[in-house]
Each structure stands twice: as structure tokens, then as C-alpha cells.
KEKE-3310 file (N, C-alpha, C; in steps of 0.2 Angstrom, whole numbers, plus 5000, padded with zeros to 4 digits):
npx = (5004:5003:5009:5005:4992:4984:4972:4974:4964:4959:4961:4952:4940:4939:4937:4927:4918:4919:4910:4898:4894:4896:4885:4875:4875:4871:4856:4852:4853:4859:4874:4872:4858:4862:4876:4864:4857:4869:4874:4887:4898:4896:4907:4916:4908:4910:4923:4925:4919:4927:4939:4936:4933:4946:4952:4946:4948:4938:4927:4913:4900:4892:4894:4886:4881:4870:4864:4866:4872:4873:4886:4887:4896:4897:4883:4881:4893:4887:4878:4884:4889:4879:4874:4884:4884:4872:4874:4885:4877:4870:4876:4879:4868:4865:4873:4870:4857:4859:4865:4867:4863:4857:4862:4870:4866:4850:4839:4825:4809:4794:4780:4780:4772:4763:4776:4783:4775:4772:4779:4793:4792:4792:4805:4815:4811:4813:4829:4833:4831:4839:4853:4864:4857:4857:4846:4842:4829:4820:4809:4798:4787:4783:4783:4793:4807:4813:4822:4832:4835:4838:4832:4828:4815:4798:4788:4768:4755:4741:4729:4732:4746:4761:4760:4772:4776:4783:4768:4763:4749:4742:4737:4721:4719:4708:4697:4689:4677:4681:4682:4687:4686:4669:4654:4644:4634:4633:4623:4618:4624:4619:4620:4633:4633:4632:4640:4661:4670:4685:4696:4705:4718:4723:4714:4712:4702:4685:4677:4662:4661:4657:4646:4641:4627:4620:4612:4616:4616:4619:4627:4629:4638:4640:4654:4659:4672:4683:4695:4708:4722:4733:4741:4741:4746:4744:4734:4725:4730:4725:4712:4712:4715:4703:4700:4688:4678:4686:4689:4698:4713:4713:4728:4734:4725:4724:4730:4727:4711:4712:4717:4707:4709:4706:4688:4677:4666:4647:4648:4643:4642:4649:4666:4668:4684:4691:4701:4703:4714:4727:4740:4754:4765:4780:4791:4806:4803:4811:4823:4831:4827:4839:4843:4842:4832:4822:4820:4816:4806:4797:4794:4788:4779:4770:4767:4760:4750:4735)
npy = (4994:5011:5024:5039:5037:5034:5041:5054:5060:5074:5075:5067:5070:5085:5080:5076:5087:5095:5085:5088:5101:5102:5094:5101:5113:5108:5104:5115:5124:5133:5146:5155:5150:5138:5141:5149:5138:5132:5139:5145:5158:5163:5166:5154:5142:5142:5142:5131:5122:5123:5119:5106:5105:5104:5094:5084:5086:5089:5099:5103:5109:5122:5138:5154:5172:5173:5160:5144:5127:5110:5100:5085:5075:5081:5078:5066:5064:5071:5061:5050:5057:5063:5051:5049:5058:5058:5045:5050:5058:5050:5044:5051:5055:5044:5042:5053:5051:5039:5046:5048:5057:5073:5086:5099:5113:5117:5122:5133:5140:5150:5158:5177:5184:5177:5167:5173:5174:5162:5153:5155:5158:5144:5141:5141:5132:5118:5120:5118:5106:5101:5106:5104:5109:5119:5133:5140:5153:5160:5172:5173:5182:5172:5160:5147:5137:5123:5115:5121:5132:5129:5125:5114:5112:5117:5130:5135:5141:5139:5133:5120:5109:5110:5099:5083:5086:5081:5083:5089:5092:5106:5115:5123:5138:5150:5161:5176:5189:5208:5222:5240:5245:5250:5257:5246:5242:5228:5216:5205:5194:5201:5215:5219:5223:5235:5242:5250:5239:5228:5222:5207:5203:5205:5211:5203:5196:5196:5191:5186:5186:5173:5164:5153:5149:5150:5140:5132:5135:5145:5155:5170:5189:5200:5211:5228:5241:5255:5250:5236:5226:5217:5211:5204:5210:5223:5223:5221:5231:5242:5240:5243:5254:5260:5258:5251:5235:5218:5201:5193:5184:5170:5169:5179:5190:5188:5192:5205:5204:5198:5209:5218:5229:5226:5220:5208:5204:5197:5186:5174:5168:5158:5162:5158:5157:5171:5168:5156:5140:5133:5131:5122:5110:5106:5095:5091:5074:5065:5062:5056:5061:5068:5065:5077:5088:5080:5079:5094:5094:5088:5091:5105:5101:5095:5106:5114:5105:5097)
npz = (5000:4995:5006:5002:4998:5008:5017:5030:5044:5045:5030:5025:5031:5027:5014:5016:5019:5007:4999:5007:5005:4993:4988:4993:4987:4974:4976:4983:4972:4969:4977:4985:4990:4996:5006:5016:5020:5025:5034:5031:5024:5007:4998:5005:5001:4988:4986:4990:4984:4972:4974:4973:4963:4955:4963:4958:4946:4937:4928:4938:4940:4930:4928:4931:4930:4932:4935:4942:4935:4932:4928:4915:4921:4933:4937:4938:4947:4960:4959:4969:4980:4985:4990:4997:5007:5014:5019:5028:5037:5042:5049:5061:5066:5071:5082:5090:5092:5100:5114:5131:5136:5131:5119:5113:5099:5094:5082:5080:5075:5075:5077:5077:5086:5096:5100:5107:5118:5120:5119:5122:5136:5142:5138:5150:5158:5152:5150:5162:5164:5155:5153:5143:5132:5118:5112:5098:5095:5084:5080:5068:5056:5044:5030:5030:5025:5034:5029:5021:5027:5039:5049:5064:5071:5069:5074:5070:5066:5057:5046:5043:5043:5028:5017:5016:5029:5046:5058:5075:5079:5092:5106:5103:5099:5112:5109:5114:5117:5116:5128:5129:5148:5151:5149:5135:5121:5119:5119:5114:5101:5088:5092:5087:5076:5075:5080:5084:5076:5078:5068:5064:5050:5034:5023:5013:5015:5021:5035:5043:5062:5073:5084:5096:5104:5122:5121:5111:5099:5083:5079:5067:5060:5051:5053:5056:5055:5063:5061:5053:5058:5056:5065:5082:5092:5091:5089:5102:5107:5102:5106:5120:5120:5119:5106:5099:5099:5098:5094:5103:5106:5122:5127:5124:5130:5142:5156:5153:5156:5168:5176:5175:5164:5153:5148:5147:5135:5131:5139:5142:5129:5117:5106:5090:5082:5075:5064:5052:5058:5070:5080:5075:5079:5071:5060:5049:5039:5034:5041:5056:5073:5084:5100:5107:5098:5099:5113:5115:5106:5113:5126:5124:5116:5127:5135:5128:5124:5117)
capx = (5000:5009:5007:5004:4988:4981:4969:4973:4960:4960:4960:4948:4937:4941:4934:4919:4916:4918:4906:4891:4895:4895:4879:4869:4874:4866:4850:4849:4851:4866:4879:4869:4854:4869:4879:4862:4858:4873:4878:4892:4897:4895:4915:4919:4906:4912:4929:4925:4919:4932:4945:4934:4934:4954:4955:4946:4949:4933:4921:4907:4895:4894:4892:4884:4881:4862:4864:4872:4870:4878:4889:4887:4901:4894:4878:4887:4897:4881:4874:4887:4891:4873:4873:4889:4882:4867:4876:4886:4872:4864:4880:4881:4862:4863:4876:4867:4852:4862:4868:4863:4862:4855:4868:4870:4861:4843:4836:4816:4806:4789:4777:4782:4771:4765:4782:4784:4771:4769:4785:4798:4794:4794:4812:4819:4810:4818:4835:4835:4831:4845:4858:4869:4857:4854:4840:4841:4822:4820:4802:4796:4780:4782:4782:4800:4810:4815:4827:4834:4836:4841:4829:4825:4808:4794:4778:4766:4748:4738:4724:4734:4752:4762:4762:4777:4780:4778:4767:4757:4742:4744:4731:4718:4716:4702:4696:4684:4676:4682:4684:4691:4682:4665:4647:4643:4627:4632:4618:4620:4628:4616:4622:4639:4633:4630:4648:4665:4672:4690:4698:4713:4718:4728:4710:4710:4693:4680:4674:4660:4658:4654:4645:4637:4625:4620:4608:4619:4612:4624:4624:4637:4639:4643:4654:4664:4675:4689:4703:4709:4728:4739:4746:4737:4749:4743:4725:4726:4733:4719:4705:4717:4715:4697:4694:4683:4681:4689:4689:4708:4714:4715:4735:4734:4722:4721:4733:4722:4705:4712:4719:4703:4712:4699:4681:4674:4658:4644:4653:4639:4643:4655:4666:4673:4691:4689:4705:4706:4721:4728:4746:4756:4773:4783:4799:4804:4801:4817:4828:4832:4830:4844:4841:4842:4828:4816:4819:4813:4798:4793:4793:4784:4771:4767:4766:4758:4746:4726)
capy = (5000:5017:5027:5045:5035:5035:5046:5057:5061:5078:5074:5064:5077:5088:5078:5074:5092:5096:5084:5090:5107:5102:5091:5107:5118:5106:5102:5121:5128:5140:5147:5160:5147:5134:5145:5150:5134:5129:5144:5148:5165:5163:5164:5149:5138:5143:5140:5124:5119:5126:5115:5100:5102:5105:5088:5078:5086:5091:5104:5099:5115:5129:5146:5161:5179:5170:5153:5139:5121:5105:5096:5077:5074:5082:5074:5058:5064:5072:5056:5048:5063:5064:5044:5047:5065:5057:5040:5053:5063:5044:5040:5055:5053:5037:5041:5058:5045:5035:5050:5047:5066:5079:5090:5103:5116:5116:5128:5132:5145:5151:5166:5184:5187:5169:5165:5178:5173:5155:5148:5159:5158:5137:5136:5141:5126:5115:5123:5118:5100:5099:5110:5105:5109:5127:5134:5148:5152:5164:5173:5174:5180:5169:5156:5144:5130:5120:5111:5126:5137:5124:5123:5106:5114:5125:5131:5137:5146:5135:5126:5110:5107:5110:5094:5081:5087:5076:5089:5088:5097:5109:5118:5128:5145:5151:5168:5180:5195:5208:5231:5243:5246:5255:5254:5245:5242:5225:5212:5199:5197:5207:5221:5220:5226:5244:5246:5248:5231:5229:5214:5207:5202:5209:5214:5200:5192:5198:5188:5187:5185:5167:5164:5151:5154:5145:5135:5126:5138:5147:5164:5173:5192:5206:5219:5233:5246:5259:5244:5230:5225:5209:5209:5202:5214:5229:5225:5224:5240:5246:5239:5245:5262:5260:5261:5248:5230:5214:5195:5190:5175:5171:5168:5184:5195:5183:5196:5211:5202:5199:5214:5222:5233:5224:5220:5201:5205:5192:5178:5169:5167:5156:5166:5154:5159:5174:5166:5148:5139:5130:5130:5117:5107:5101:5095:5087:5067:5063:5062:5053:5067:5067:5065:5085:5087:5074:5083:5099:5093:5082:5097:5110:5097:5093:5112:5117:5101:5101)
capz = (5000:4995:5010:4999:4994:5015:5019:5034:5047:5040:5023:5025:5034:5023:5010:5017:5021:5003:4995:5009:5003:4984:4985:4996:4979:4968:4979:4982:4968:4970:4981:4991:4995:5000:5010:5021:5023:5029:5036:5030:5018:5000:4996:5007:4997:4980:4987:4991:4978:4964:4978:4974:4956:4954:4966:4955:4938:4931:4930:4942:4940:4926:4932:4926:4932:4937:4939:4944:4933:4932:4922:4913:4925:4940:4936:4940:4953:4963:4963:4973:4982:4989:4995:5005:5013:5018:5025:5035:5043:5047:5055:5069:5069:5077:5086:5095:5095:5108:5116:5135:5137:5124:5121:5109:5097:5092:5080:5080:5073:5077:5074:5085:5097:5097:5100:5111:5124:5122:5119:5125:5143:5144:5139:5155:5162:5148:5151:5170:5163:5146:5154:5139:5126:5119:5108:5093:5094:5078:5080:5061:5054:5035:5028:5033:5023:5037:5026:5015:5032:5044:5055:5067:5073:5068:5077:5064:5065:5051:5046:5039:5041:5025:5014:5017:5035:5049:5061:5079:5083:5097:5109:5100:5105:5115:5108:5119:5114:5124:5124:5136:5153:5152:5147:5130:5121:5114:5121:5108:5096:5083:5091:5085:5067:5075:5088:5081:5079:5077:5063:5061:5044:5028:5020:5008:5017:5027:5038:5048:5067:5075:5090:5098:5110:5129:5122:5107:5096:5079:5070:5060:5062:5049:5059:5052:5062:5058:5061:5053:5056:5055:5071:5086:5098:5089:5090:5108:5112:5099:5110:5127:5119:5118:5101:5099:5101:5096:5096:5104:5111:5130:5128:5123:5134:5150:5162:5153:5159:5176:5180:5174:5161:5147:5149:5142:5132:5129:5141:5136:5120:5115:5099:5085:5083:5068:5058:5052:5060:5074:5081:5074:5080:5064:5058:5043:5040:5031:5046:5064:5077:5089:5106:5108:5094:5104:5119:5115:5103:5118:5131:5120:5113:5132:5139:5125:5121:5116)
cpx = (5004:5006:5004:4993:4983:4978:4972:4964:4955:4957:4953:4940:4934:4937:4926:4915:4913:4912:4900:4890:4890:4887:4874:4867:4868:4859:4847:4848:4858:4869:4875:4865:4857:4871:4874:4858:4863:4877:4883:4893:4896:4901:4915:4914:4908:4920:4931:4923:4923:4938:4941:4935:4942:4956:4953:4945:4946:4929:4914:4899:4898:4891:4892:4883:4873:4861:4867:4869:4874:4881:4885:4890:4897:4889:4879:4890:4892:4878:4876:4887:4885:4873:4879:4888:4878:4869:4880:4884:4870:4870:4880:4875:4862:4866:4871:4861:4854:4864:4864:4861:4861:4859:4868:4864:4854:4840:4831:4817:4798:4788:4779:4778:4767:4770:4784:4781:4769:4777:4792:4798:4792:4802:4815:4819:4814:4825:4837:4835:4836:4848:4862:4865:4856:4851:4840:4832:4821:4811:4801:4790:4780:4783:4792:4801:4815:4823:4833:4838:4838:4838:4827:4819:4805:4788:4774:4759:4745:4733:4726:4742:4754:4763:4769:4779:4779:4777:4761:4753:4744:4738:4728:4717:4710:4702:4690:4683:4678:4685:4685:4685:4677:4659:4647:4636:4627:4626:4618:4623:4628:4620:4628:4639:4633:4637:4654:4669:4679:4696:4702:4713:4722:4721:4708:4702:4691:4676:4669:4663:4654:4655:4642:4634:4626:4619:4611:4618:4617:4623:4631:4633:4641:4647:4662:4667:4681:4696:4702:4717:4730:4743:4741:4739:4746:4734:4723:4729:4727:4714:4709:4714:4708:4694:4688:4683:4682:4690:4695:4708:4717:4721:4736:4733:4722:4723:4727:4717:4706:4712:4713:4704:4707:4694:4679:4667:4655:4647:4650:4638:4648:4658:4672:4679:4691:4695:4704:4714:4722:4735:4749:4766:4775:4790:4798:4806:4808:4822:4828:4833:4834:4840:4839:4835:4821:4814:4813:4806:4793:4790:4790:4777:4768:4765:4761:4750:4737:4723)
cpy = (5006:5023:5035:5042:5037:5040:5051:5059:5068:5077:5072:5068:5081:5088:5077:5084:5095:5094:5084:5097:5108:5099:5097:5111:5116:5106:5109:5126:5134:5141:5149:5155:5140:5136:5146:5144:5130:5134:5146:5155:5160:5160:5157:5143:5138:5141:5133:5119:5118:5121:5108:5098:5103:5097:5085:5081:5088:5095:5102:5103:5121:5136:5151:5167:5179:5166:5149:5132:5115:5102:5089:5073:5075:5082:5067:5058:5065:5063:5050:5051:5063:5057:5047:5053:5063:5050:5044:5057:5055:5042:5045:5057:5048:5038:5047:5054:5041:5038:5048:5053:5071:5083:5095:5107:5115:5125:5127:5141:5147:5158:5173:5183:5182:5166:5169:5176:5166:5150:5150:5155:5150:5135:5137:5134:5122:5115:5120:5110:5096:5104:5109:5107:5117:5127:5141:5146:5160:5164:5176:5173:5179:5163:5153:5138:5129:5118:5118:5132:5134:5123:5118:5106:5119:5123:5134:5137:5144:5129:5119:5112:5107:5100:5093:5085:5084:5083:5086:5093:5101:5114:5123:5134:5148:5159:5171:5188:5201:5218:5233:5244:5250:5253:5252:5241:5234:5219:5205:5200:5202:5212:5222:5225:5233:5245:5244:5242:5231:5222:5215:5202:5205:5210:5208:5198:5197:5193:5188:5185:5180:5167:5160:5150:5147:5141:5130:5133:5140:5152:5167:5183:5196:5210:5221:5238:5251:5255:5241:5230:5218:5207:5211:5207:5221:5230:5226:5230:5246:5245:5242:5252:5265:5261:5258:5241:5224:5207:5193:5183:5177:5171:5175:5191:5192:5187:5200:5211:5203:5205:5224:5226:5233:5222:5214:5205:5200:5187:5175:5165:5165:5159:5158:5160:5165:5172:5160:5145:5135:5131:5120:5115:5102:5100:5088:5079:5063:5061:5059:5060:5065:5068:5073:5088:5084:5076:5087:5099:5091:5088:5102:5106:5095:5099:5116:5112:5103:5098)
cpz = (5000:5001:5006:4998:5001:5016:5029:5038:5043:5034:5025:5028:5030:5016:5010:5016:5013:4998:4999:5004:4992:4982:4989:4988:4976:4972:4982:4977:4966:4974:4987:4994:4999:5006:5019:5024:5028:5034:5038:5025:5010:4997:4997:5004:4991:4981:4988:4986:4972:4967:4975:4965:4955:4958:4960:4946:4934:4932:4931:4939:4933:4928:4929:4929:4937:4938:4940:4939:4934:4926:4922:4922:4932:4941:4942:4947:4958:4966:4968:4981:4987:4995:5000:5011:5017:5024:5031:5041:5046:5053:5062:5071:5072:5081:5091:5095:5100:5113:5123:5136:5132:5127:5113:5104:5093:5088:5078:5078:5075:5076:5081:5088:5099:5101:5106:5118:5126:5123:5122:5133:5146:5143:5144:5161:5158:5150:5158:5169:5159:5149:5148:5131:5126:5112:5106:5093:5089:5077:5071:5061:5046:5035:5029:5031:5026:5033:5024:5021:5038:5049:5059:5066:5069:5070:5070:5068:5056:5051:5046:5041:5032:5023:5016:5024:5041:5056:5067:5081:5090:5100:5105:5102:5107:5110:5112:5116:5119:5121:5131:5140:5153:5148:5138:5127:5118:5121:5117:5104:5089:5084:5089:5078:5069:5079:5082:5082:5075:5075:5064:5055:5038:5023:5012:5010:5022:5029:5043:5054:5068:5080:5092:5105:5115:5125:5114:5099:5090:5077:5069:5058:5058:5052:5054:5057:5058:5058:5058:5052:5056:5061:5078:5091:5095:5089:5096:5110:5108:5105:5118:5129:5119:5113:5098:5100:5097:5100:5097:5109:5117:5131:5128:5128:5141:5155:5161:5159:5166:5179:5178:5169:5152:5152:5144:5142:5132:5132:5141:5132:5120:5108:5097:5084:5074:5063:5056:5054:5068:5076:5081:5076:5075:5063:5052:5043:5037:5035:5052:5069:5082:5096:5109:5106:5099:5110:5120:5113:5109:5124:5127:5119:5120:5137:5132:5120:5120:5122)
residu = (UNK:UNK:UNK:UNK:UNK:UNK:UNK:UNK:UNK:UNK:UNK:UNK:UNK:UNK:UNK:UNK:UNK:UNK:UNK:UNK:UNK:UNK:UNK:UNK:UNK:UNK:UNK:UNK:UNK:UNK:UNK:UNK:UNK:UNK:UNK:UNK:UNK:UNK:UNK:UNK:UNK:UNK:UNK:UNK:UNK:UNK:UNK:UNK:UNK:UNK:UNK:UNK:UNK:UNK:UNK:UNK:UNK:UNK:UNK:UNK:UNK:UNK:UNK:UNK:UNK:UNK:UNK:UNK:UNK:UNK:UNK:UNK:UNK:UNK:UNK:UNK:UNK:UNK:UNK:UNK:UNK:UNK:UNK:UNK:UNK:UNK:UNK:UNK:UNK:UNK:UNK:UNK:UNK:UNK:UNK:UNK:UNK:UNK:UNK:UNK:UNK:UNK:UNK:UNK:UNK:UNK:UNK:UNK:UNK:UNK:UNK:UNK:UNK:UNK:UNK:UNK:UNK:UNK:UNK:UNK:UNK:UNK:UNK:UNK:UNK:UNK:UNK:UNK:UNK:UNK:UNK:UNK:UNK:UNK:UNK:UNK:UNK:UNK:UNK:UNK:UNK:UNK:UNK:UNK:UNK:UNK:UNK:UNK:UNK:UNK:UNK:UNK:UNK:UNK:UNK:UNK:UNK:UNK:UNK:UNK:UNK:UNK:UNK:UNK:UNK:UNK:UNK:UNK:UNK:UNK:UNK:UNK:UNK:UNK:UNK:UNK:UNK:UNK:UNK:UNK:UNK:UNK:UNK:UNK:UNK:UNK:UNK:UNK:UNK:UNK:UNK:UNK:UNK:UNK:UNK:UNK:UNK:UNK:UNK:UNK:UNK:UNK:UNK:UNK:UNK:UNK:UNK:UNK:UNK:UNK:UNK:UNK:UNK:UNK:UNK:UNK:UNK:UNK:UNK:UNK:UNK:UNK:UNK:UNK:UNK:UNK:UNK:UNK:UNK:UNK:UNK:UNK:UNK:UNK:UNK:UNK:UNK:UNK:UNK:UNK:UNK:UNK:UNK:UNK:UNK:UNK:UNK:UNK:UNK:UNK:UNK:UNK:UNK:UNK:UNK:UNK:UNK:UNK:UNK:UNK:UNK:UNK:UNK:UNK:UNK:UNK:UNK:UNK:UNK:UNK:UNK:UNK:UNK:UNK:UNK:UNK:UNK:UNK:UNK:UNK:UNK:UNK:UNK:UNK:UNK:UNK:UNK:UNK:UNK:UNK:UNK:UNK:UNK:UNK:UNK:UNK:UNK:UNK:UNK:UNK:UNK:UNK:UNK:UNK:UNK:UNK)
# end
């Protein structure tokens, strides 16, 4: 055996590192949506890749001012490239599978003020249980490709989970109707159509108002007002201010309520939730979650169950 021929540790490292890098390119598309999934800069992808075609002699990728392609070759090459990426992720998935202790980073995303008020303030309890593990929790209000962005987890605000994701249900929100402290004329729900009522929404739908009464009963509500915003923090401070009233979730308004600072209407009346949607716990199906992963899912999904 010629020693020259031996792989080093290194090397070998090195090598591998190379062909996750080279097989992100192809599977993303290009540098920049490589780079941020892997999170690294843009240079050190292109750099690693132009080392990979100089080691093996051929031009892998053809590059242009807007996009990225592949050669015949690293066509070919890709398809190996990929099998040995993924038997490397299987191998120190099983290994962090056997781990006796969760350890290391976890990275979740969730909607802002959602995120802000329901998930936030359980990881401290987590933390005191996974001391080795730590948690980027990245509050976004859009749309998030787990894989493409790197994320383990995602909470989500949705009727359905997105296809291909494997995803748990999570406690419905209660919504209560509910306006600043002081007399109001509403008595049923009819009367909504005559007082300022205050939406949330991007103006695409107009939706009524659902309420179902004591007695099992159903009706549905026209109601108009000078608001409609897209952020549940900002409807609340609108109905705070008294300008009129609004259907919010108990997550949301439950301190107000107590501390008197709102006023429940109709408590009577049970209100259907004015959005479609649920909060969802998802990650994607393609992979073994590490023992760190399974932690967090498990402690979230059980503080937060239906």
C-alpha cells in the first residue's frame, strides 16, 4: 500500500466536508441558498467547491452571472456525492440517537408574538432539565423552509400542516370578545353590526363573526370598524385604547382580563376563533431526530398540548 495514497484524518474530513457542501449547491440551487443553509458565507462555498473540482479534475458546476448548473460529470458525481452525505448525517444521527444526554444546538422558529408569549417563557424550564442543550428560537411572521434554512423545529399558525412534514396538533386558541372598561350596548351578538368592531387580517377576506349561543344555538355576524391589522399585539393595544372591540385569544388578553384593564363581552357566548388555523409542531420526516431534537419537541408538545 503506498502510503501517499492514505487518507489522513484531515483529509479525509476535509473531503467529506467538501462533498456535503458540493451536494447542498446542487440540491439548492446555487451558492447563496447553500451558504444559508449551511451557514456559512457565499466565498467559502464557491471556494470549496472550485478545491473539489481541481482535486478531481473536472468541471462539476457551470456558472453564470444567474445561475448555477451541472455538468454530465457532476451529474454523475452528485449522485454519489449525495449517497455518501446522507450516510454521513445517518451516522452521527445514530450516534446523537444513543447519546445518554441531549447536548448541543437546536434551532426552532415560530410566529412573533405567538412566540413571544407561548414559547419563550417554557424554555427556562427545559434549560434547568437539558443544561447542555441550547436553543436559537428565531420569532418569524412567513412562511420557513425548514430544510433550505436549517431549521429542526417549527411552530406554525395553520389550518393544515404544510404537505410532506411530519406535524402535531397543538392547543387551540380560545378567543373571547372583549373592549376597554366602560358601558357597552352590545347584548348579543346582533348588536355587533352597529359598535366599532376591530379585525385582524391583511384585508384579503372579510369575515364574519361566530358565536354560539347558551343554548347550542349558531349565527354569524357582519361587523365593520375603523381597524383592521395583522398583528394580534397591535389589535390589543387598539382595543386597550378604547377604540373599539375585538375578538383575541386568552393567551393573549388573560393578564388584561384579570387585571381588569379589558372588559369580556357576551361571556355567554362562545366566539369561533375569527382566523382559520391551529398552532402546529413540525419537523421534517426525512431524518432521525437526535436525542436534543426529541427533547425539545417532547417538552413543547406537552406544555403546550390540546
Amino acid at each position: 500500500m503506498i502510503a501517499d495514497d492514505l487518507d489522513t484524518d484531515d483529509r479525509l474530513h476535509e473531503r467529506m466536508a467538501a462533498l456535503a457542501i458540493f451536494t447542498a449547491v446542487v440540491e439548492a440551487g446555487g451558492f447563496s441558498p447553500a451558504a444559508r443553509k449551511l451557514r456559512l458565507t457565499k466565498s467559502a462555498v464557491s471556494k470549496q467547491v472550485s478545491r473539489l473540482e481541481q482535486r478531481v479534475g473536472v468541471q462539476l458546476l457551470r456558472r453564470t452571472t444567474r445561475s448555477v448548473g451541472v455538468t454530465e460529470a457532476g451529474q454523475a458525481f452528485y449522485a454519489q456525492a449525495s449517497q455518501a452525505t446522507l450516510a454521513c448525517r445517518a451516522a452521527y444521527d445514530t450516534i446523537a440517537l444513543q447519546a445518554p444526554v441531549a447536548r448541543g444546538l437546536v434551532r426552532v422558529t415560530a410566529p412573533s408574538t405567538w412566540g413571544r408569549r407561548m414559547v419563550a417563557p417554557l424554555l427556562a424550564e427545559f434549560f434547568v432539565a437539558h443544561p447542555h442543550v441550547q436553543v436559537q428560537l428565531l420569532l418569524l411572521d412567513r412562511p420557513v423552509d425548514l430544510a433550505d434554512e436549517g431549521f429542526d423545529l417549527a411552530l406554525r399558525l395553520a389550518a393544515r400542516p404544510p404537505d410532506g412534514m411530519v406535524a402535531k396538533p397543538l392547543k387551540a386558541p380560545e378567543f373571547v370578545l372583549c373592549a376597554a372598561p366602560g358601558p357597552h350596548a352590545a347584548k348579543v351578538p346582533a348588536d355587533l353590526a352597529n359598535l366599532p368592531c376591530l379585525r385582524y387580517g391583511e384585508g384579503d377576506r372579510d369575515l364574519p363573526w361566530r358565536f354560539k349561543s347558551p343554548d347550542g344555538g349558531a349565527c354569524a355576524v357582519k361587523v365593520a370598524g375603523p381597524l383592521m391589522v395583522n398583528s394580534a399585539e397591535a389589535l390589543r393595544e387598539a382595543v386597550l385604547q378604547g377604540t373599539g372591540i375585538a375578538l383575541l385569544p386568552t393567551w393573549l388578553v388573560g393578564e388584561d382580563l384579570k387585571a381588569k384593564r379589558l372588559r369580556r363581552l357576551l361571556p355567554r357566548w362562545q366566539a369561533a376563533a375569527p382566523i382559520a388555523g391551529r398552532p402546529w409542531l413540525m419537523w421534517l420526516p426525512d431524518r432521525m431526530l437526535p436525542l436534543k431534537t426529541r427533547a425539545l419537541a417532547a417538552h413543547l408538545a406537552d406544555r403546550l398540548a390540546d
